[in-house]
N, C-alpha and C positions, 0 to 999 in steps of 0.2 A: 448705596443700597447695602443694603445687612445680608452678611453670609453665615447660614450655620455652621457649628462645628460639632454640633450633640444633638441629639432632642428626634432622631430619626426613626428611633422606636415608636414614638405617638403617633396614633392616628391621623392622613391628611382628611384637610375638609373644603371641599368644594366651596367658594364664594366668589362673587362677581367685583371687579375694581374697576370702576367708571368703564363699566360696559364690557370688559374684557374676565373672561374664564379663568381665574387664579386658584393659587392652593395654599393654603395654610397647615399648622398641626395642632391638635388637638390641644388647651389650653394656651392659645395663643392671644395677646390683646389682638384688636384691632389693629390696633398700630403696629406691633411687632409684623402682624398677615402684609399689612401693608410696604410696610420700610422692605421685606422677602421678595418681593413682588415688584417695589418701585424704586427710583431715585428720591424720592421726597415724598411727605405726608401731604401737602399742600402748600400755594404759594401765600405769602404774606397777603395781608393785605392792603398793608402799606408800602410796595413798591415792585412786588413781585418776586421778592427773595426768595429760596427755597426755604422751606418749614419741613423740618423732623421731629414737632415736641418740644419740650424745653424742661420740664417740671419731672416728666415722666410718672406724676403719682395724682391726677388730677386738682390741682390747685390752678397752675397759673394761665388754661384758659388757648393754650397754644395746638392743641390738638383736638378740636372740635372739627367732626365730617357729621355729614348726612347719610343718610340710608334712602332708595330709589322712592320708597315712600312721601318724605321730605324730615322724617324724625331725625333727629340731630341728637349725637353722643358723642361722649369724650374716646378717642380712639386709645388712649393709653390705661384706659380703668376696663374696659367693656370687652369682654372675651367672644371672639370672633366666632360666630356659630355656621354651619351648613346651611346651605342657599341664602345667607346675608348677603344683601346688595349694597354697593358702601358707593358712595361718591365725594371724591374728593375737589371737587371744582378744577380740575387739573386738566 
């Protein structure tokens, strides 16, 4: 899990993480909201490893989640917004 050390200034922003009430800050990716909030972005899918990203600039395809919707984003390009529902298969 990621700990801040700056960034306390910014605005927090309400979002949901596989059903549970989380907090992000203002210009935060997804991913950053999420790694704050979890131990891992999601498990592999080839064997159940833990996944945090890999690329971190959207190329290599490792940090794709869902939204409660079913629409699917890259978690490390797409900046976490208020009342976003994100699902990680987790």
């Amino acid at each position: 899990m990621l700990h801040r050390i700056d960034g306390a200034r910014r605005e927090p922003i309400a979002f949901e993480l596989d059903g549970r009430a989380c907090t992000a800050l203002e210009g935060d990716t997804v991913l950053t909201a999420v790694l704050t909030n979890a131990a891992k972005l999601r498990e592999s899918d080839f064997g159940g490893a833990a996944r945090a990203g890999f690329c971190l600039m959207g190329a290599c395809q490792d940090c794709w989640v869902r939204l409660a919707d079913g629409e699917r984003l890259r978690a490390c390009t797409t900046f976490v917004e208020s009342g976003m529902r994100v699902r990680t298969g987790a």
